[in-house]
BATI-358444 format. One record per residue (C-alpha): x, y, z. Coordinates in steps of 0.2 Angstrom, whole numbers. Layout:
[atom [X,Y,Z]]
...
//
This chain:
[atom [-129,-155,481]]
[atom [-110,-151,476]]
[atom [-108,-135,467]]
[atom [-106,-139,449]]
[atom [-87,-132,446]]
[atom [-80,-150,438]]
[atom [-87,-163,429]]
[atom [-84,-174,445]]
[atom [-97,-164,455]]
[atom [-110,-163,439]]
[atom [-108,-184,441]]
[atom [-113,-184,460]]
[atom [-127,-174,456]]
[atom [-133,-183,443]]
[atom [-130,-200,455]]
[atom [-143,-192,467]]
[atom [-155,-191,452]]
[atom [-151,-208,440]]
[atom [-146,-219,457]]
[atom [-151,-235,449]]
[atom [-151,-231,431]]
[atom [-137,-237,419]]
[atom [-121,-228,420]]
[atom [-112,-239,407]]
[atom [-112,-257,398]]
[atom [-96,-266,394]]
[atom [-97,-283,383]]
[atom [-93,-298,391]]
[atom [-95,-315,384]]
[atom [-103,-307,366]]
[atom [-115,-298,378]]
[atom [-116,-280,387]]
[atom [-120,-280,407]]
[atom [-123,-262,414]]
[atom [-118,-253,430]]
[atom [-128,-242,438]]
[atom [-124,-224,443]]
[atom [-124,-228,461]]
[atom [-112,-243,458]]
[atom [-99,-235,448]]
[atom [-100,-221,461]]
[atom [-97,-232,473]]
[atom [-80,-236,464]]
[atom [-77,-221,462]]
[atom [-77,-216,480]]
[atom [-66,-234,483]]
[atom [-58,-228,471]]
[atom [-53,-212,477]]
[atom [-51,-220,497]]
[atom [-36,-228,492]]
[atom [-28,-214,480]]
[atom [-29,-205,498]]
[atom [-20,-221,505]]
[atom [-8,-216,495]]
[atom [-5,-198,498]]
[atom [-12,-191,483]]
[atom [-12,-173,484]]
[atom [-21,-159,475]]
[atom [-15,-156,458]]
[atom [-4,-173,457]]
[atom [-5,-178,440]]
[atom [-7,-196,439]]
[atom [-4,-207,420]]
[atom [-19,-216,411]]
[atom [-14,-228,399]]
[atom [-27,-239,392]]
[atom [-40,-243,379]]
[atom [-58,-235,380]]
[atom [-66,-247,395]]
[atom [-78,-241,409]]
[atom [-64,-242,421]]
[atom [-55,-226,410]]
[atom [-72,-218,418]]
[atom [-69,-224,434]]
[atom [-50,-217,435]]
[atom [-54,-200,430]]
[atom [-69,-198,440]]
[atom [-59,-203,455]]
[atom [-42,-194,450]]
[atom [-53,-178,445]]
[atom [-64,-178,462]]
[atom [-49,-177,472]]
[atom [-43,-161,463]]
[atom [-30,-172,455]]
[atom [-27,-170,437]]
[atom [-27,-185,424]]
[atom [-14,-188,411]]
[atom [-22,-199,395]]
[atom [-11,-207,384]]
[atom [-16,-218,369]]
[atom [-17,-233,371]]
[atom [-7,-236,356]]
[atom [7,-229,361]]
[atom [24,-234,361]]
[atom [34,-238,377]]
[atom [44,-224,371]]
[atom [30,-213,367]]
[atom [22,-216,386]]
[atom [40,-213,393]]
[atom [39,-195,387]]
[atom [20,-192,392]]
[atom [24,-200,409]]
[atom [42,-190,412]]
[atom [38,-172,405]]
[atom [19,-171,416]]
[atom [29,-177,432]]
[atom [16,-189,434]]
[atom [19,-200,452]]
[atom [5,-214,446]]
[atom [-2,-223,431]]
[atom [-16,-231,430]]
[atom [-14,-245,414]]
[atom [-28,-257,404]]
[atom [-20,-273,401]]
[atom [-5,-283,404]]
[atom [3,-277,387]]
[atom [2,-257,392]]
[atom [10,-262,408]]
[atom [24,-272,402]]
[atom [23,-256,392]]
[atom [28,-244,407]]
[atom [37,-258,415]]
[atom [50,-257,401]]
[atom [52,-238,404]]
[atom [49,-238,424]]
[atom [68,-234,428]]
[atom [67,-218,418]]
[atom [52,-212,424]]
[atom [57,-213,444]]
[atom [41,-202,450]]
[atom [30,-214,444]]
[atom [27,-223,461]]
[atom [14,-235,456]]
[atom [5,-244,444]]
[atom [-15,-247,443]]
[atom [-19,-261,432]]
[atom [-38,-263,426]]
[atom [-35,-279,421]]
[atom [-32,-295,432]]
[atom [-14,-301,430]]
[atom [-5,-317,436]]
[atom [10,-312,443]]
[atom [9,-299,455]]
[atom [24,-287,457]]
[atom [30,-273,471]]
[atom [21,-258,466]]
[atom [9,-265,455]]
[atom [-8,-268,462]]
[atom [-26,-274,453]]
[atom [-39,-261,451]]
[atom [-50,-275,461]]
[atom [-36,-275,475]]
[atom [-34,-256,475]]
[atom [-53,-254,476]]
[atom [-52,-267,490]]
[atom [-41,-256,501]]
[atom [-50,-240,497]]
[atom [-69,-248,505]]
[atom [-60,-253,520]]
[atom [-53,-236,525]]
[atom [-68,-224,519]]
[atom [-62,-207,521]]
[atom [-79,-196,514]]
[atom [-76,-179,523]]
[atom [-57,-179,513]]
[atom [-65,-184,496]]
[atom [-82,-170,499]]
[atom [-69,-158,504]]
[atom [-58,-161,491]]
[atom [-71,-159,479]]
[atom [-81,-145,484]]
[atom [-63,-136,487]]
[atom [-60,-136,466]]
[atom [-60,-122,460]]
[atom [-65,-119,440]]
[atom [-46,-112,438]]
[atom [-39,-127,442]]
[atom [-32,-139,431]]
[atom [-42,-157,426]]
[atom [-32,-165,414]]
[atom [-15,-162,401]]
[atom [-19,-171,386]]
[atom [-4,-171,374]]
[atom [-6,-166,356]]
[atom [-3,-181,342]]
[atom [14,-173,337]]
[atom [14,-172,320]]
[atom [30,-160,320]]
[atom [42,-165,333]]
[atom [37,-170,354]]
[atom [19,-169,357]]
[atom [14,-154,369]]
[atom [7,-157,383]]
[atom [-12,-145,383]]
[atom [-18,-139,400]]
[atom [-36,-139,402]]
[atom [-44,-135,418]]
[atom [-61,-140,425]]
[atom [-68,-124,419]]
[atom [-62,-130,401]]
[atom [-73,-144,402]]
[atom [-88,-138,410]]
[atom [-91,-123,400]]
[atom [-88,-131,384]]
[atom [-100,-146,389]]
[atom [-115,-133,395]]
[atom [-114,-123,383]]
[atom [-112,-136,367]]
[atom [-129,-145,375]]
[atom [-137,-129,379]]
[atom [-142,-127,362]]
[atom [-147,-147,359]]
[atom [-166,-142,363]]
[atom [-180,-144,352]]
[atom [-186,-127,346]]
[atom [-201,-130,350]]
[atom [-203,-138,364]]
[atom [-188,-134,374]]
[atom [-185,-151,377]]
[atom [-170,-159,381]]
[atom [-162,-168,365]]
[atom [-149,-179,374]]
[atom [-156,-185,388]]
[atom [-157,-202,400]]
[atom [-163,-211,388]]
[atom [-151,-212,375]]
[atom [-136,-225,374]]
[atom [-117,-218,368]]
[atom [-106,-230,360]]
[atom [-88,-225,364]]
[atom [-76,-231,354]]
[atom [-64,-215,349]]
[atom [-49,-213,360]]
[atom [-56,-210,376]]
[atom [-35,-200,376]]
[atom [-42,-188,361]]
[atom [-53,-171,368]]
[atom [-68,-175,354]]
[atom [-70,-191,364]]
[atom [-67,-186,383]]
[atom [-79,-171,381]]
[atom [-92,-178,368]]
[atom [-93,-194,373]]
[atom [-88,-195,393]]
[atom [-93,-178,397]]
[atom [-107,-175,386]]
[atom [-115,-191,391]]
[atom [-112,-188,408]]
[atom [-120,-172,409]]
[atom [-137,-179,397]]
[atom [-135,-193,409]]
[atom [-135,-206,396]]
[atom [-129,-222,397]]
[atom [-112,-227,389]]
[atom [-110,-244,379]]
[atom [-90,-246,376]]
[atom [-86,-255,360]]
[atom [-75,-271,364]]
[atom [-62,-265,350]]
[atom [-63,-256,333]]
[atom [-60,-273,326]]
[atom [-76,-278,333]]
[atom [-87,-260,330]]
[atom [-100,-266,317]]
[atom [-104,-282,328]]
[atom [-104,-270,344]]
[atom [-117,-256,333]]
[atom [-128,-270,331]]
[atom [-129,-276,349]]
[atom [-131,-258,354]]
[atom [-140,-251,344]]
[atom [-132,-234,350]]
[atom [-143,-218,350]]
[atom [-129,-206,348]]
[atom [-109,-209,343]]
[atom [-96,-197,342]]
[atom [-83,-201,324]]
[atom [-71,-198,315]]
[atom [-72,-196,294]]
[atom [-64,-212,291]]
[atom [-75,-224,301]]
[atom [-90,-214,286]]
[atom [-76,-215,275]]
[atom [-75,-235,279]]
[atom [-94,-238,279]]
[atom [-98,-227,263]]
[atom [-87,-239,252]]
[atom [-90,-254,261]]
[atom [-109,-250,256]]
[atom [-105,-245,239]]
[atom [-93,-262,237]]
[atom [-107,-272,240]]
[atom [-119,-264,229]]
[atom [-106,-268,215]]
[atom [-106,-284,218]]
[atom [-126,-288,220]]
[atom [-137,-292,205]]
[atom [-144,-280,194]]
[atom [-162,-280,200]]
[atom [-152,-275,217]]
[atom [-143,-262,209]]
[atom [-155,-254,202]]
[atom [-167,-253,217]]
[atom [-151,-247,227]]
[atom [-147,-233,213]]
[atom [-167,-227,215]]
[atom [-166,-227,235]]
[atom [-150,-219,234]]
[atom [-157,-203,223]]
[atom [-173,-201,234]]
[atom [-161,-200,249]]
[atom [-149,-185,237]]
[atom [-165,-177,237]]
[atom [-170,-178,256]]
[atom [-154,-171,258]]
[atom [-164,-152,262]]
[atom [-178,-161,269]]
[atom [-166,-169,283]]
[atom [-154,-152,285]]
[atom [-167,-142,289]]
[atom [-181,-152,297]]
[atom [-193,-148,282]]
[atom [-207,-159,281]]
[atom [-209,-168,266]]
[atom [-225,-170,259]]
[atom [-233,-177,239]]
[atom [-226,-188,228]]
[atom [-207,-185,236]]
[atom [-214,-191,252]]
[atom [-223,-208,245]]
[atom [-205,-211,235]]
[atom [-194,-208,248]]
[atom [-206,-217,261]]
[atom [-203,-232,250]]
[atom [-186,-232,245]]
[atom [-185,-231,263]]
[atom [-194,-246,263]]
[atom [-187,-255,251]]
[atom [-167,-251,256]]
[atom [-162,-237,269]]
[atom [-174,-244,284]]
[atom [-165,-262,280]]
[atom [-147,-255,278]]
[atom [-147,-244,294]]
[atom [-154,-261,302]]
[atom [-140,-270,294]]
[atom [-126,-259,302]]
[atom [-136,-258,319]]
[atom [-138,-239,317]]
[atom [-157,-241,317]]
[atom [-160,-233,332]]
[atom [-145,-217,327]]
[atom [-152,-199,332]]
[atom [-136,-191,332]]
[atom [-119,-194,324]]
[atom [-105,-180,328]]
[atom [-91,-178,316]]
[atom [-76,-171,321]]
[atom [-56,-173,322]]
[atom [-54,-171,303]]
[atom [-64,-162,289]]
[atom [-81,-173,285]]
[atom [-78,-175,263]]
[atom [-95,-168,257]]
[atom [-101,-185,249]]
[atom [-101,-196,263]]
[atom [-109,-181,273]]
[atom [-124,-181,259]]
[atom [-125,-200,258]]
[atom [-128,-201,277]]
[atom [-139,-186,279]]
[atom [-148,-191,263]]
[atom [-153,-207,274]]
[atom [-159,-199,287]]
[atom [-146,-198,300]]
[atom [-142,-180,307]]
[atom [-122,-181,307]]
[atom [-118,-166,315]]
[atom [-100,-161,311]]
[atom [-89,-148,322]]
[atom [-73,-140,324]]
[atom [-60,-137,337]]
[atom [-43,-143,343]]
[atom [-37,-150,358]]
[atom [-31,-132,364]]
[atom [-50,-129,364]]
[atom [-55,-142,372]]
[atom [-61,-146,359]]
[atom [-77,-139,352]]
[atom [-78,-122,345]]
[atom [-93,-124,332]]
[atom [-106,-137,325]]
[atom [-121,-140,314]]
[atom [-138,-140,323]]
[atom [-149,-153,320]]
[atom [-162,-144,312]]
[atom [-149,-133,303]]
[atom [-136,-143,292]]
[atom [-124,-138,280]]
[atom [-113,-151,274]]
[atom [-96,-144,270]]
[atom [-96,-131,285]]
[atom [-94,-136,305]]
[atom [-109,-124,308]]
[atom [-110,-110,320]]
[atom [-99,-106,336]]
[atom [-107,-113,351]]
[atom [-113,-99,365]]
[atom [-99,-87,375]]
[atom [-87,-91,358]]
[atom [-82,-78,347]]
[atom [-72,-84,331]]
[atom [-64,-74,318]]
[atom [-55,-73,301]]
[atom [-37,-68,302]]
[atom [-31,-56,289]]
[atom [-21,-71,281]]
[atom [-37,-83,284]]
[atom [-32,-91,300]]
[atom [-45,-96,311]]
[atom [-43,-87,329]]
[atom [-55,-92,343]]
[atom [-58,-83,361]]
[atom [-69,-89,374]]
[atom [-71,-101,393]]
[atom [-64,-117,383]]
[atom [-47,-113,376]]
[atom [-33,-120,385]]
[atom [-23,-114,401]]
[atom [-7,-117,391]]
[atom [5,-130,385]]
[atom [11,-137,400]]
[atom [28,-130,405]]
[atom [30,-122,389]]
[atom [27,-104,389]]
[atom [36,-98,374]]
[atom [24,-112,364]]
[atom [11,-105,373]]
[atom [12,-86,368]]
[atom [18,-91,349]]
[atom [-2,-96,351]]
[atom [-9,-82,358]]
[atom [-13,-65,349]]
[atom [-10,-50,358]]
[atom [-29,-48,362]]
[atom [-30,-66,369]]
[atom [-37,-73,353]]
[atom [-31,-93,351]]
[atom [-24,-95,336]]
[atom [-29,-114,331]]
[atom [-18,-115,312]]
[atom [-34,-119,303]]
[atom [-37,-108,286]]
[atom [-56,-105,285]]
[atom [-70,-93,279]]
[atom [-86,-88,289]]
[atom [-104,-87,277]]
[atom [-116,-75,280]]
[atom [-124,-88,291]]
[atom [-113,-87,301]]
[atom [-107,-106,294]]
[atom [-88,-110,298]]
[atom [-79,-118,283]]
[atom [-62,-126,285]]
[atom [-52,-126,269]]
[atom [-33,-130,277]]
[atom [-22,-133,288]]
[atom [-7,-116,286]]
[atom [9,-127,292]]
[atom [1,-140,275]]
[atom [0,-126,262]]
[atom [9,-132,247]]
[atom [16,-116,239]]
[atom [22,-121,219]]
[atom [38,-116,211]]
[atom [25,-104,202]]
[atom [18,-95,218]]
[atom [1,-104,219]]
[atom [-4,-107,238]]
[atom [-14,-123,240]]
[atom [-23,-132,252]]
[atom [-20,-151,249]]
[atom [-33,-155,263]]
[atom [-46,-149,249]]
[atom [-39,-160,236]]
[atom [-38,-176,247]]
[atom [-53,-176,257]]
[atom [-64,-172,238]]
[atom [-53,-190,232]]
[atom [-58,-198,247]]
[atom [-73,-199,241]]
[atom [-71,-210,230]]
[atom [-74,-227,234]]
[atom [-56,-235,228]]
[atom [-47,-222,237]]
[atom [-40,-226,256]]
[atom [-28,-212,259]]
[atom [-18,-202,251]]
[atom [-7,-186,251]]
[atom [-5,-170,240]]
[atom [12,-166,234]]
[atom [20,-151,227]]
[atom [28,-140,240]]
[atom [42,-129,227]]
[atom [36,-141,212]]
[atom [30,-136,195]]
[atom [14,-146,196]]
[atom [5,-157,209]]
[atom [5,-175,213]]
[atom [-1,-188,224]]
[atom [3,-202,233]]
[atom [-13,-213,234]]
[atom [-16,-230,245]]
[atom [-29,-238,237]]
[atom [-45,-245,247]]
[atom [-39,-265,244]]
[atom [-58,-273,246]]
[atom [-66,-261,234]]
[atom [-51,-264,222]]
[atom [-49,-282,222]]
[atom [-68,-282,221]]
[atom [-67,-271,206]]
[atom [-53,-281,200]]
[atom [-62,-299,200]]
[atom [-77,-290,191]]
[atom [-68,-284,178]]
[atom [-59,-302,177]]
[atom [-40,-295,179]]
[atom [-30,-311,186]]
[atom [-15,-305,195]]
[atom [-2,-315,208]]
[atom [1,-302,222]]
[atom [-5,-283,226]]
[atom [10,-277,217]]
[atom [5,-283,203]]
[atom [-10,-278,203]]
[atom [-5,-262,207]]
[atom [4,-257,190]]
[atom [-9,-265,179]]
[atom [-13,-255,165]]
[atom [-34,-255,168]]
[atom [-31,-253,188]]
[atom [-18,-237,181]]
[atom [-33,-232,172]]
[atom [-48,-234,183]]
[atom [-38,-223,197]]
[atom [-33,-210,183]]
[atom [-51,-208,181]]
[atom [-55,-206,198]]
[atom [-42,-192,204]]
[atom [-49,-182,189]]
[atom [-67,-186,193]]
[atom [-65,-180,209]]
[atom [-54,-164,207]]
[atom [-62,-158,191]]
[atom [-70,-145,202]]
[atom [-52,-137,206]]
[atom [-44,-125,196]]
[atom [-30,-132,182]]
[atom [-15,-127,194]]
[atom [-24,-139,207]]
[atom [-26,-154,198]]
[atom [-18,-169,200]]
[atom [-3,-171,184]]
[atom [5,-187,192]]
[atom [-1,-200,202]]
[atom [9,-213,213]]
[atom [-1,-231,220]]
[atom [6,-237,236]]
[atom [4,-257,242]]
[atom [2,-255,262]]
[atom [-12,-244,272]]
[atom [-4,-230,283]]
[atom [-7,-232,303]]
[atom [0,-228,318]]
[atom [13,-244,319]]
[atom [20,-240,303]]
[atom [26,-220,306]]
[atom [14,-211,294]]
[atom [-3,-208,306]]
[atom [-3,-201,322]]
[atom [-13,-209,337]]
[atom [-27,-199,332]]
[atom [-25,-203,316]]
[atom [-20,-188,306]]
[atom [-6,-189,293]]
[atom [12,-185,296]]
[atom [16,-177,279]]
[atom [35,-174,283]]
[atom [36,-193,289]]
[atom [28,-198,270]]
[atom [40,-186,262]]
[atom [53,-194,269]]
[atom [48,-214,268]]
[atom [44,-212,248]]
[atom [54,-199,244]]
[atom [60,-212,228]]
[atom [44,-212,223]]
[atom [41,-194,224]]
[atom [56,-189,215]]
[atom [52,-202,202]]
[atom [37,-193,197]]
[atom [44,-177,195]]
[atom [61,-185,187]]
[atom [64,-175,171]]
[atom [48,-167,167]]
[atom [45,-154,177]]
[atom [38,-140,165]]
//
């Protein structure tokens, strides 16, 4: 037994105990194949034999540049048992992008997924000199100097076994040590580069799960018997302590999805037991569900509608574990019946325990809709700098709108201006060499100051209500969270994305991407005939319709809040296009500048 100061020793441990049990499934031929424990530890110590050929030293960082495959597992295992420390970078990234990850962490290897993310490095390699090799995962055709085949690299590495190295490497980590420097999305300039040590890791792993125990019993709540689906950015913290670390420690098995194109055909061959998500993918499935209901006949319609409000009143049944008994219980046992059983087997989430939510405020409608159905979606809090997780909902205590109570050796508090300060064994070690960024985050009595804007209840219940570098301050003085406004009009089923406007402006506006199946659904219902999407954009009913949703949805707010002007944009934001970062958040100084006509055009003459 290995003393348990990294995830890497936690996994030979469990090895001992799972040996033959599944480790991980990848899909091959539209089917999933498992690997045990003992043959992915196997790998992992062939694996590790050949970084050793190579020279790998203790606290070497080392690139990984890939999509979320069991192979990403394999390298970090290996990497991390050796003492050396992993560098994720997103598989999305640019070649630019990974040039300024692999440069500024020094990195003298990279492991890479395919043949694009290594003619990705490939294109950079000149400018990155201390990267000596590559790794690729996948099998390529023309083999290079310096680039070798996972298959060949584990070849070398089983014929030149060095265990007393690789035990003495391991046993030697000490919690201090550093495991990984994940760098931040960069919304504002150059991603930094987070330091989080094995300690990091371990701590916020135990002590997130320590509390995933039945009440009663005691019991385990994620355990060898549950199956993860991974299919968030094994590069994001949510992910890489959720979903690879949480799962290793429960020792579950880990089905990766073949891509996100893919995920609803992967859910169904799955069947996962647990996932870890974002809002948008509820976000997508919420409308998607809704869309479809729109367009059934209306004996369908009105069986859905009846379903639907027997699951709005389970919603304290399900948050709370109470029991529900009399006539609820026979009308939600056969709505049940009659829709939610069906539509959870539909989407392949039949077999769904737990669903955690983080990354990005959960809007309060798609929160109720799931819960309502059954489903315990969990939703948290916490940065990358905290590796990540600071709160969460319990499963027997659920309040949608809040990311729950700190998990155990945590202490969070309220600033005097509102600003969310955390202490405890999982913030970072720093930004990695970057000390000034690191003390601009640091209070003077070692509080991490995470940017986030939120209120505690009397529960002990955190509430996110913004983001401090998004507060739009009017030309009248009013502070306002947009992240409030837009995640209540995500709820509406037409809406996509969209952003607040409003920073030194007399009243608020918004530009809005529109959810394109729900509207041309909508459209062709309401028999609008149209030539293109732009068209159909400026529509007078189309105008109309989304005029009535942003008012719907922020009627709630007070009158400074509201939405005067509203602008409806013909392409979805991502990644490729400028306006999301890899993980997916909204680069608002990137929006202000790409459709600063239409911005202006709204406020053009008429500000009061």
């Amino acid at each position: 037994m290995f003393k348990e100061t990294s995830m890497a020793a936690i996994f030979q441990n469990k090895v001992d105990k799972l040996r033959d049990k599944p480790y991980a499934a990848y899909k091959k031929d539209g089917k999933y194949h498992d690997i045990s424990w003992m043959e992915m530890n196997k790998m992992v110590h062939n694996l590790a034999y050949y970084l050793l050929t190579l020279g790998v030293k203790k606290g070497d960082k080392i690139g990984l540049f890939s999509q979320n495959r069991w192979e990403w597992h394999l390298a970090a295992l290996a990497v991390n048992s050796l003492g050396a420390v992993d560098v994720p970078i997103y598989a999305t990234n640019s070649s630019e992008e990974s040039e300024y990850i692999l440069h500024n962490s020094d990195s003298k290897l990279c492991f890479v997924g395919t043949a694009d993310h290594l003619d990705k490095v490939v294109k950079i390699w000149k400018k990155v000199p201390k990267v000596k090799q590559i790794i690729v995962f996948d099998e390529i055709k023309e083999k290079k100097k310096n680039i070798i085949t996972l298959k060949d690299a584990l070849g070398i590495g089983e014929k030149k076994p060095n265990k007393k190295t690789f035990e003495d490497r391991l046993k030697n980590i000490k919690p201090a040590d550093l495991s990984t420097i994940i760098y931040t999305s960069g919304t504002t300039g150059n991603p930094k580069g987070v330091m989080l040590t094995f300690n990091n890791f371990v701590a916020d792993v135990r002590n997130c799960l320590i509390d995933m125990k039945d009440p009663v019993t005691g019991r385990d709540l994620i355990d060898e018997n549950d199956t993860f689906l991974s299919f968030l950015p094994l590069s994001h913290s949510l992910e890489r302590t959720s979903g690879f670390y949480g799962a290793l420690f429960s020792g579950s098995r880990t089905a990766f999805a073949e891509d996100i194109k893919t995920l609803m055909e992967d859910f169904q061959l799955v069947r996962p037991t647990i996932i870890i998500c974002v809002p948008r993918i509820y976000e997508k499935i919420h409308a998607g569900i809704l869309s479809k209901v729109a367009d059934a006949p209306g004996l369908k319609q009105k069986i859905f509608h009846f379903a639907a409000k027997q699951a709005q009143k389970n919603l304290p049944y399900n948050c709370t574990d109470k029991p529900r008994s009399g006539l609820f219980a026979f009308q939600f046992n056969l709505a049940d019946k009659l829709v939610l059983s069906k539509l959870k087997h539909a989407l392949g989430m039949d077999r769904l325990r737990y669903a955690i939510s983080g990354g990005a405020p959960l809007s309060v409608s798609d929160a109720e809709f799931f819960i309502g159905m059954g489903f315990k979606i969990l939703e948290g809090f916490g940065l990358t700098e905290t590796t990540p997780i600071m709160n969460y909902n319990r499963p027997w205590h659920i309040k949608p709108g809040t990311v729950g109570p700190v998990i155990k050796d945590t202490i969070v508090k309220i600033s005097d201006e509102g600003e969310v300060l955390i202490k405890g064994p999982q913030v970072m070690a720093g930004y990695y060499k970057n000390p000034k960024a690191t003390r601009e985050v640091m209070t003077k009595d070692g509080f991490f100051r995470t940017g986030d804007i939120g209120r505690v209840d009397a529960d002990g219940f955190l509430a996110i209500t913004g983001r401090i570098k998004d507060i739009i301050v009017t030309a009248g003085g009013k502070n306002i969270s947009p992240q409030n406004i837009e995640n209540s009009v995500k709820a509406s089923q037409y809406v996509e994305q969209i952003a607040v406007i409003g920073d030194r402006r007399k009243f608020l506006s918004a530009l809005v991407v529109p959810s394109f199946p729900e509207l041309e659904g909508w459209a062709r219902r309401q028999g609008i005939v149209y030539a293109n999407v732009n068209e159909l954009l400026i529509n007078d009913k189309v105008i109309r319709l989304f005029r009535g949703e942003l008012d719907k949805f922020t009627r709630h707010f007070a009158r400074v809040e509201q939405l005067r002007k509203f602008t409806l944009l013909n392409a979805e934001w991502t990644q490729g296009t400028g306006e999301l970062t890899p993980s997916q958040k909204v680069k608002r100084r990137v929006i202000e500048q790409k459709y600063a006509k239409e911005i202006e055009a709204m406020y053009a003459g008429d500000e009061e």
